[in-house]
NUDO-339685 format. One record per residue (C-alpha): residue number from 1; z, y, x; residue in three letters. Coordinates in pm, whole numbers, plus 32768, in hexadecimal, padded with zeros to 4 digits. Each point is the difference from the previous one (the first is absolute). Example, Ala and Ser with C-alpha at 12.3 -4.5 7.8 and 13.67 -1.06 7.14 Angstrom:
R seq   c3   c2   c1 type
R   1 830C 7E3E 84CE  ala
R   2 7FBE 8158 8089  ser
***
This chain:
R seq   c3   c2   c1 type
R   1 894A DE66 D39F  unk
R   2 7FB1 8187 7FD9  unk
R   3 7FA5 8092 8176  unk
R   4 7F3C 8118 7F81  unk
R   5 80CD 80BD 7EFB  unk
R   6 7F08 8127 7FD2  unk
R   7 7EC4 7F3B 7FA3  unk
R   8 80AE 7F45 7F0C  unk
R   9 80B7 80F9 7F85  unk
R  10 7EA4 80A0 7FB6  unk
R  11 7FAB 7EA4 7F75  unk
R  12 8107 7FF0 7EE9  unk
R  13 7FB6 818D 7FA3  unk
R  14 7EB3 7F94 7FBA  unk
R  15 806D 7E9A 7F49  unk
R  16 7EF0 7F65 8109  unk
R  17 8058 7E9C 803C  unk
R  18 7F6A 7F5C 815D  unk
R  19 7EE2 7F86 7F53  unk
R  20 7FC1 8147 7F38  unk
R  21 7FFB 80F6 8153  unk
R  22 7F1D 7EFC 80C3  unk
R  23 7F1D 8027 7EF9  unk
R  24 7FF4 817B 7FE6  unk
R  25 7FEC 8013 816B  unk
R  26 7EE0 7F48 8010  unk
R  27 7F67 80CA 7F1A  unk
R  28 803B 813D 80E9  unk
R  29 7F7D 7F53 80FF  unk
R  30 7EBD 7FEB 7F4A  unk
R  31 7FE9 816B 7F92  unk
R  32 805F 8089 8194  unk
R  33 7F29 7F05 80B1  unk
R  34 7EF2 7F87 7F23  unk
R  35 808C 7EA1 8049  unk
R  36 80DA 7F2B 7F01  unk
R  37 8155 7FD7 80A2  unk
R  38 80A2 7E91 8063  unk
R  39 8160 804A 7FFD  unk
R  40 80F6 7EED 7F47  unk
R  41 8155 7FC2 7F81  unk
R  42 8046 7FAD 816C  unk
R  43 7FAA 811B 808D  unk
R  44 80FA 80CD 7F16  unk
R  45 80E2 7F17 8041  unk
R  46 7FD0 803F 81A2  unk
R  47 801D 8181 7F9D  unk
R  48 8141 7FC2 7F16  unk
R  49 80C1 7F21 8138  unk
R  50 7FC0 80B5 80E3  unk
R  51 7F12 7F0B 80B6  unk
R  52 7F1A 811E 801B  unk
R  53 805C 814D 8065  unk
R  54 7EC8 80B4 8012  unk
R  55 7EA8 7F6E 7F1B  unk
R  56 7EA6 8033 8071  unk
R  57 7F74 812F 7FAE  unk
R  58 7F68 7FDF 7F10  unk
R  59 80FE 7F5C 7F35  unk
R  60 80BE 8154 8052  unk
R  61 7F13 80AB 7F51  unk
R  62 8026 7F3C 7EE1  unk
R  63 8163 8007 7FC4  unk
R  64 7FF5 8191 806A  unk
R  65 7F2E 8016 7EFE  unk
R  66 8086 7EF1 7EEF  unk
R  67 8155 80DD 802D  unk
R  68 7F94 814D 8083  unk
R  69 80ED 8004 8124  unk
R  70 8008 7F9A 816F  unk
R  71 7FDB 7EC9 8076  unk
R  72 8138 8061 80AF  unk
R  73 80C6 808D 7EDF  unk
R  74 7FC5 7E75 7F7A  unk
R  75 80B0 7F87 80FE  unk
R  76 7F14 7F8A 810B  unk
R  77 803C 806D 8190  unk
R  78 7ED9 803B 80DA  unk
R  79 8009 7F2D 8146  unk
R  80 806C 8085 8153  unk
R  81 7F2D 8109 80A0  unk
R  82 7F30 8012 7F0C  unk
R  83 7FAC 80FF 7EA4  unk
R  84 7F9F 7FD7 7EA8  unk
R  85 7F03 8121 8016  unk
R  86 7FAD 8067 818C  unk
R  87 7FF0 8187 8016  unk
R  88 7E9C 7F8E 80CE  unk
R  89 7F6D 7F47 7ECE  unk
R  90 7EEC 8035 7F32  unk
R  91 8065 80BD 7E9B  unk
R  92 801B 7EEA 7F0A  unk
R  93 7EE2 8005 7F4D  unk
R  94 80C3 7F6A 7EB6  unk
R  95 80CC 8110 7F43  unk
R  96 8103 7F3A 7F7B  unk
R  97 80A8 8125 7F2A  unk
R  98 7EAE 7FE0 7F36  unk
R  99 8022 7EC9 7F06  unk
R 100 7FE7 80B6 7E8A  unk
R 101 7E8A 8009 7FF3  unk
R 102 7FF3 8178 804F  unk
R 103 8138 804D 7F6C  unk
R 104 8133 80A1 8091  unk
R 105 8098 7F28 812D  unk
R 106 8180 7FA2 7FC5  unk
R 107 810B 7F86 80A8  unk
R 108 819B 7FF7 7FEE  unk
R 109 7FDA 80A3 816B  unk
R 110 7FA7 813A 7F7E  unk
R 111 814E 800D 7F5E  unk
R 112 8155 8042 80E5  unk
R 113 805C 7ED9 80B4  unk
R 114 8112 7F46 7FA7  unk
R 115 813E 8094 8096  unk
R 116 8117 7F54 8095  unk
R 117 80D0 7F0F 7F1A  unk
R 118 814D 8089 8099  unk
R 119 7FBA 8157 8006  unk
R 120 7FE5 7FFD 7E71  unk
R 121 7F40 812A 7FB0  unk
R 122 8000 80C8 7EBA  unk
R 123 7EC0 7FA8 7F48  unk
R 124 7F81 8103 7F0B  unk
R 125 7F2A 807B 7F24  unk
R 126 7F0E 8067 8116  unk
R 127 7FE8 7E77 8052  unk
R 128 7F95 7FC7 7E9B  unk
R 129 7EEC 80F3 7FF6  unk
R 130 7F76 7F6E 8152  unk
R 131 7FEC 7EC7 7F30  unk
R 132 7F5B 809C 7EC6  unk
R 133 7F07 80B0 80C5  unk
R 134 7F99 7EE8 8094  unk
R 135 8001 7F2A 7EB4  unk
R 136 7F0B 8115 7F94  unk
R 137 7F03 7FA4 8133  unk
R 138 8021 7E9B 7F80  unk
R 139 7FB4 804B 7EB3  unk
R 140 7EE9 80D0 8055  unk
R 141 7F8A 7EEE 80FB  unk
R 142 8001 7EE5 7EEC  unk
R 143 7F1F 80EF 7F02  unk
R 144 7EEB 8037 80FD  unk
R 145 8013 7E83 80A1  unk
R 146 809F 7F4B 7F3C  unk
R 147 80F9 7F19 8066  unk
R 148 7FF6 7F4C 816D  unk
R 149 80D2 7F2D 80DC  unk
R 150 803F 815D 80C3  unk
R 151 8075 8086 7F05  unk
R 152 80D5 7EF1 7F7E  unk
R 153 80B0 7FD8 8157  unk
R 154 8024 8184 800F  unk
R 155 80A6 8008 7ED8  unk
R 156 80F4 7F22 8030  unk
R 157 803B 809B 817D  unk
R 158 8053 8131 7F1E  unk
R 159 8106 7F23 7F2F  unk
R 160 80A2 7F9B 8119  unk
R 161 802E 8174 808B  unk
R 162 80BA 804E 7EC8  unk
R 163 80D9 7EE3 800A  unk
R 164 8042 8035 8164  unk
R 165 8074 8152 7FB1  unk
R 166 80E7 7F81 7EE5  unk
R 167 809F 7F05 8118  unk
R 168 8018 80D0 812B  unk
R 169 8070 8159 7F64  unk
R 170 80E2 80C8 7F23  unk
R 171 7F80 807D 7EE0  unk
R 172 804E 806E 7E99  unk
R 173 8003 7F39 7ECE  unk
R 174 7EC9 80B4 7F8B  unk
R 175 7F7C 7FC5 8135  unk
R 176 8007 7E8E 8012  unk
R 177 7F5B 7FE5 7EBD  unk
R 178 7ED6 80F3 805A  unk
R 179 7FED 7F12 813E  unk
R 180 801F 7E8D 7F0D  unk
R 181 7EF8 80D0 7F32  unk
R 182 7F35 8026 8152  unk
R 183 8027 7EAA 804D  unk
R 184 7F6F 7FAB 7E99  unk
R 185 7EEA 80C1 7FDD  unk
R 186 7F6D 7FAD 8183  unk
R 187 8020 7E7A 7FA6  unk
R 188 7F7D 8042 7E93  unk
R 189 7ED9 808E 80C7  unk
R 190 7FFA 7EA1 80E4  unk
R 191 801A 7F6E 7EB6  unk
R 192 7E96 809E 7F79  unk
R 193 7F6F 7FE7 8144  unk
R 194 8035 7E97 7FEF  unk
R 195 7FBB 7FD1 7E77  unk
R 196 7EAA 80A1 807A  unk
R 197 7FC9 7EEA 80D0  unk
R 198 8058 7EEA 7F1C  unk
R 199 8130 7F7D 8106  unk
R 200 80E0 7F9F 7EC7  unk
R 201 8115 7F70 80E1  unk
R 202 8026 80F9 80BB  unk
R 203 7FE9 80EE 7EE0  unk
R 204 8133 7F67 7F60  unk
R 205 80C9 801B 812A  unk
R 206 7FBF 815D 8015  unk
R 207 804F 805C 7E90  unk
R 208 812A 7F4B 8008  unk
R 209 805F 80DA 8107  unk
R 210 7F8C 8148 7F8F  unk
R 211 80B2 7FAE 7EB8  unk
R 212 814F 7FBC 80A1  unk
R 213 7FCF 815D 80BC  unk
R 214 7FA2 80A2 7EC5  unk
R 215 8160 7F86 7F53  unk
R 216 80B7 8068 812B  unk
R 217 7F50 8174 800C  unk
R 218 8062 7FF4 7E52  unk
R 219 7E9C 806E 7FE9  unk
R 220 7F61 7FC3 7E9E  unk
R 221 7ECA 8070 807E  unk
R 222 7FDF 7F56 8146  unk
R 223 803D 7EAD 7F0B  unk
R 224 7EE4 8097 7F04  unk
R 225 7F0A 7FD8 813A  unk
R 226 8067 7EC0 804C  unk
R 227 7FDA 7F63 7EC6  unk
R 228 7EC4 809A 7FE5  unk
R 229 7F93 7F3B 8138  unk
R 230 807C 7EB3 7F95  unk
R 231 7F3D 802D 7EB2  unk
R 232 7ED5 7FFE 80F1  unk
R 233 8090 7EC5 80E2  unk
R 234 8059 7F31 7EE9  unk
R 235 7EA8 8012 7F52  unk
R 236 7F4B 7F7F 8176  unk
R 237 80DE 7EC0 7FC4  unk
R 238 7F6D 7EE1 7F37  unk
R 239 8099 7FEC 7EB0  unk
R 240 80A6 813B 804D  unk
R 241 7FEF 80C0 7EC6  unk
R 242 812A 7FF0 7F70  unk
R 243 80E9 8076 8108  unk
R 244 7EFE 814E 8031  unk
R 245 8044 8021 7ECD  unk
R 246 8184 7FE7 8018  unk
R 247 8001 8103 8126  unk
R 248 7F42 80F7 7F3D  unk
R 249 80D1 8000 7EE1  unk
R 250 811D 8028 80FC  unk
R 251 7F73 8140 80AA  unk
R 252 7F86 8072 7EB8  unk
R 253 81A4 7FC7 7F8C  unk
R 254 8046 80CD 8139  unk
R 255 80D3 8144 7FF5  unk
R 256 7EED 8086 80D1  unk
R 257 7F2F 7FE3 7F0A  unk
R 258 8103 8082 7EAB  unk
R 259 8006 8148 80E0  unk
R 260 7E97 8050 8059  unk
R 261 7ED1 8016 7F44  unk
R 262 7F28 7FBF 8102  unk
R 263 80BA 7EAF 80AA  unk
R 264 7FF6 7F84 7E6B  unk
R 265 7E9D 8015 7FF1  unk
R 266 7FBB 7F37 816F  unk
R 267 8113 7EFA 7F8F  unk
R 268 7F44 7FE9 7E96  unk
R 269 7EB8 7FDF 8080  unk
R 270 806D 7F25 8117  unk
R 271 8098 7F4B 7E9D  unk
R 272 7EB4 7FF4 7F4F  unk
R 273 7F21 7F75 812F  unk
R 274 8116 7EE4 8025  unk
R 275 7FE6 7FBB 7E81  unk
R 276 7E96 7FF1 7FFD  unk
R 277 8005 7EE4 80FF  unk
R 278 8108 7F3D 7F42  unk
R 279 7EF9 8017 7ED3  unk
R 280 80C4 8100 7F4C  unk
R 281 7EB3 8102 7FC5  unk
R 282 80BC 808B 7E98  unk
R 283 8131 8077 80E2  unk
R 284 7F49 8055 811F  unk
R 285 7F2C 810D 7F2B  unk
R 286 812E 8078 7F86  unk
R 287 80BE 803C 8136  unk
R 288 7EF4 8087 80A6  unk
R 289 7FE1 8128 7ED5  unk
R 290 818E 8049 8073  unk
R 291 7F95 8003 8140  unk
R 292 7F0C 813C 7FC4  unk
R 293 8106 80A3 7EE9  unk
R 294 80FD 7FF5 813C  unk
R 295 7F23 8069 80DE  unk
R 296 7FA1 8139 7F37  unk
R 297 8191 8031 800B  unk
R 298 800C 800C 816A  unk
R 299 8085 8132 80E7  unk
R 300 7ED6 7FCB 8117  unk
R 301 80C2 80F8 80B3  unk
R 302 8137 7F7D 8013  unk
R 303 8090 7F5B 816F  unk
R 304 7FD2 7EE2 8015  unk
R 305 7FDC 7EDF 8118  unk
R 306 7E73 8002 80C1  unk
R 307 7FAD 7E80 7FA2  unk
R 308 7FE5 8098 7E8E  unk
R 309 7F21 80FC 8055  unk
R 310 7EE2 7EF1 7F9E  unk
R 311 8040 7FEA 7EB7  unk
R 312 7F2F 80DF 7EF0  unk
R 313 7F33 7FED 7F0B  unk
R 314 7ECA 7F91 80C8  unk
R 315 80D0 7EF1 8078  unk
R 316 805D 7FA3 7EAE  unk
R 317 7EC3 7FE5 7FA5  unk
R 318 7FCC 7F3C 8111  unk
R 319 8112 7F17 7FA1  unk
R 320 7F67 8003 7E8C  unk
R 321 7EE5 7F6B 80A3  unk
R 322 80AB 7EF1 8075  unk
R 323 80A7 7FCE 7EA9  unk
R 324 7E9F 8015 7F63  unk
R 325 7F73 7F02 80F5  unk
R 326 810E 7ECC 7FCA  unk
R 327 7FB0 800E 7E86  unk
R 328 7E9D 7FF5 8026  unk
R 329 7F92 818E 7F96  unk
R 330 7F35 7FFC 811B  unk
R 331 7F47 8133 7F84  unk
R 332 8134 80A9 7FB7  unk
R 333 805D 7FCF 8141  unk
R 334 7ECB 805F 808C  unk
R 335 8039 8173 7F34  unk
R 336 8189 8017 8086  unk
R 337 7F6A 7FA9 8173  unk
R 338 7F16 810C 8009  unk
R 339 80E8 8101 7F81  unk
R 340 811D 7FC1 8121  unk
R 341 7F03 7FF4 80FF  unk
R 342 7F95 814A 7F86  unk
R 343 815B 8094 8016  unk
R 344 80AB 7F42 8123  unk
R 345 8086 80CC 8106  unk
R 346 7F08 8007 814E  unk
R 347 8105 7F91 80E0  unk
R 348 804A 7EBA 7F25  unk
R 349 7F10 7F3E 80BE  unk
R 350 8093 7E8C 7FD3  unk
R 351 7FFE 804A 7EA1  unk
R 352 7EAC 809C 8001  unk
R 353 7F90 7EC5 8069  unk
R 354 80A6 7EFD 7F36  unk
R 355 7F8D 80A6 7EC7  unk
R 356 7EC7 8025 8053  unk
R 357 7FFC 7E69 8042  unk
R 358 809A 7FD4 7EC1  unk
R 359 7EC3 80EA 7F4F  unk
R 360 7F10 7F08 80D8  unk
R 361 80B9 7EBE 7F4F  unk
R 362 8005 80B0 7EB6  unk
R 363 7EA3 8038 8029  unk
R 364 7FD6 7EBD 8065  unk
R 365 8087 7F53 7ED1  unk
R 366 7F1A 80D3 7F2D  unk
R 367 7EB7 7F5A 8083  unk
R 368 7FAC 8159 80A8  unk
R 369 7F96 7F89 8143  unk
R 370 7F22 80F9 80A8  unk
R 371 8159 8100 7FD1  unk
R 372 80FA 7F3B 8044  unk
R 373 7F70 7FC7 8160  unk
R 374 7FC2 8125 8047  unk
R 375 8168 8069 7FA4  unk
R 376 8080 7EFB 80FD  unk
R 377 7F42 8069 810D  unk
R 378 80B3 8135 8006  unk
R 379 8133 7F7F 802B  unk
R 380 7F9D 7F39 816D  unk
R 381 8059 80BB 8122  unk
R 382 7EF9 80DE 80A8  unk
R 383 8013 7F06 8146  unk
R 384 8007 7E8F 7FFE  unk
R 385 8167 7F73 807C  unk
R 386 80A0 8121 7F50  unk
R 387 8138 7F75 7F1C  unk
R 388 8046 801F 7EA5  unk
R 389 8133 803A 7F62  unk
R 390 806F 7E61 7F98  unk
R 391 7FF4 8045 7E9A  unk
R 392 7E9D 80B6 7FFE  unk
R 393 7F90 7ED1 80FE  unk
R 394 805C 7F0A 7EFB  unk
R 395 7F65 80C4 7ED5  unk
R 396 7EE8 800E 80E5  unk
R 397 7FD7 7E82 8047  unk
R 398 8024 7FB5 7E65  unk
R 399 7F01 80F2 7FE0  unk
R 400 7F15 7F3F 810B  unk
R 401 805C 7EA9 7F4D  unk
R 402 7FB9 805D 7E8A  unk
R 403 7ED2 80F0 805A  unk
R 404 7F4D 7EA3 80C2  unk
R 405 808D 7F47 7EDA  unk
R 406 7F40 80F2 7F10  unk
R 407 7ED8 803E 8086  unk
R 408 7F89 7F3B 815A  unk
R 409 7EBA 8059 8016  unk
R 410 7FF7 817B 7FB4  unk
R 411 7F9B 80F0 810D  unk
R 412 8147 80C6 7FD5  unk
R 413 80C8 7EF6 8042  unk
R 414 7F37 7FAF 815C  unk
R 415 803D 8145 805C  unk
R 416 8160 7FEC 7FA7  unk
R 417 802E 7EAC 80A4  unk
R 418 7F64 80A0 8135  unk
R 419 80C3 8149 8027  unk
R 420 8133 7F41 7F9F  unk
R 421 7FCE 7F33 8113  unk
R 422 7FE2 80EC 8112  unk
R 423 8121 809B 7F72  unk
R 424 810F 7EDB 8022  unk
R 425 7F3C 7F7F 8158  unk
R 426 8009 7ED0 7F6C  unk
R 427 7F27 7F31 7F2A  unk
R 428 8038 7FE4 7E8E  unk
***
């Protein structure tokens, strides 16, 4: 049985199962104290009962900062003459709105609360926009950081808001759907965040519901998005080819996509990278040459959702790349590489960074040793500790693996080794 309704209402926002949120916790126990956390299923369990009312304090900090609320808007009661945070205590030296790697801090608190259930509200338009700018900060959060278990949670914090406000409040027909739309792109942005970190279960659980949001909202382009994503999540699965391949011929079918230029040429090249990993190079040459003739069709100044504001023609070149590099063109990928780094947009940092670990591999695969380390060094962070953004981290560790594979005993690649090292604080 249920005692605390508010953390596991928080629970099912997320999709975190018992075993899922003891992990993660422990894991923000590690970043705030230095110290891996111990908490288990039981624990949770002792939270979820009711068996314990108020954690240690540390475990507070965790789940403040897992869900970016109080520990007391999750349901727990501080004992008898006593306070979560004494006026007489030392500033906590932990800033827990701080967990997107120098990116702006979020949380659903920054919205309006929740109102009453009985009181029934009007919801309007003004509610929406709350929600979009917010989306924006998100979007702008994932480009410099990439994405993070902050983020994810944040996100999906921000789905429930809008679905909260569909529930508890009046509101238009238009309205709804802006809100359903809401609730799709914030758990589309879970969704990255989590493709980014290679958690396919929980991945699929969040597309699944993002999709069902995005069919509610009647958004075409909300759905575009989505299968864009799953394109991505379907290729990290073993023997997952075809069905990236199915969902980005369905987002390049999309209405989304008959109506705008510039969503045609994302789905299309999102189309060509999938055919080039089911071995279809022929096609995958051809769509991406639709991909640039739409592209060159595009309105760039026409509205349109932030999460698109990615998407030009140094990214496709970028995704070119990635074309060139599954059918073995290494140098041609090598060419496209240099010429989206040369055009990406400053403040795409995640991207900055995976491409330029794709030019190291590229390199790589070309017997140019000496350059392709040096083009991987620049993509470690400046202090050791510092995270990368999952997918970079994994291009990163291939990199490592094929470069000792190719050459053990050059000098560049004991350097490498060595700075790599420090980097991950762990040894290779």
């Amino acid at each position: 049985m249920t005692d605390n309704v508010h953390l596991a209402r928080h629970m099912s926002a997320a999709g975190l199962s018992r075993v899922e949120l003891a992990k993660r916790l422990n894991v923000q126990i590690e970043r705030l104290t230095g110290r891996p956390g111990t908490l288990q299923v039981r624990h949770i369990r002792n939270w979820l009962g009711g068996n314990t009312r108020w954690p240690h304090e540390r475990q507070r900090r965790a789940l403040e900062a897992e869900f970016g609320v109080s520990a007391e808007e999750l349901g727990f009661v501080p004992p008898a003459r006593s306070s979560a945070r004494p006026e007489s205590a030392p500033e906590d030296p932990v800033d827990r709105r701080h967990f997107t790697a120098g990116a702006v801090a979020l949380t659903a608190g920054t919205l309006l609360s929740v109102p009453d259930a009985a009181a029934r509200p009007r919801v309007g338009m003004s509610d929406v926009d709350a929600l979009e700018l917010r989306f924006t900060e998100l979007v702008a959060a994932d480009n410099a950081a990439g994405g993070t278990l902050s983020l994810e949670t944040r996100a999906l914090a921000f789905a429930h808001h809008a679905l909260e406000r569909i529930k508890v409040g009046t509101a238009s027909t238009r309205v709804k759907s802006r809100l359903y739309a809401s609730a799709a792109a914030f758990t589309g942005t879970a969704l990255w965040s989590a493709i980014d970190a290679r958690e396919i279960e929980r991945a699929e659980r969040h597309f699944d519901r993002a999709l069902r949001y995005a069919r509610l909202a009647q958004d075409p382009v909300a759905e575009l998005r989505l299968w864009s994503h799953q394109v991505l999540l379907s290729g990290q699965r073993p023997g997952g080819q075809s069905d990236a391949l199915a969902a980005a011929e369905a987002g390049h079918r999309s209405a989304a996509c008959r109506r705008d230029p510039l969503y045609r040429s994302l789905a299309t090249a999102r189309l060509a990278r999938a055919q080039a990993q089911a071995g279809e190079c022929t096609s995958a040459l051809r769509s991406l040459d639709h991909a640039r003739a739409s592209l060159r069709k595009a309105d760039r100044a026409a509205q349109r959702p932030s999460w698109i504001g990615f998407y030009d023609e140094a990214e496709l070149n970028g995704l070119t790349a990635l074309v060139m590099e599954d059918t073995g063109r290494h140098a041609d990928a090598e060419a496209f590489l240099h010429m989206a780094l040369t055009r990406l947009r400053p403040d795409l940092l995640r991207n900055r960074g995976y491409y330029s670990a794709t030019l190291a591999l590229s390199q790589l695969r070309q017997g140019e040793i000496e350059r392709a380390c040096a083009t991987a060094l620049t993509v470690l962070p400046e202090e050791a500790g510092d995270s990368l953004a999952g997918r970079t981290r994994t291009l990163l560790h291939i990199f490592h693996r094929e470069l000792r594979t190719a050459a053990p005993n050059a000098r560049s690649t004991a350097e490498w080794a060595n700075r790599y090292t420090q980097a991950k604080g762990t040894q290779p």
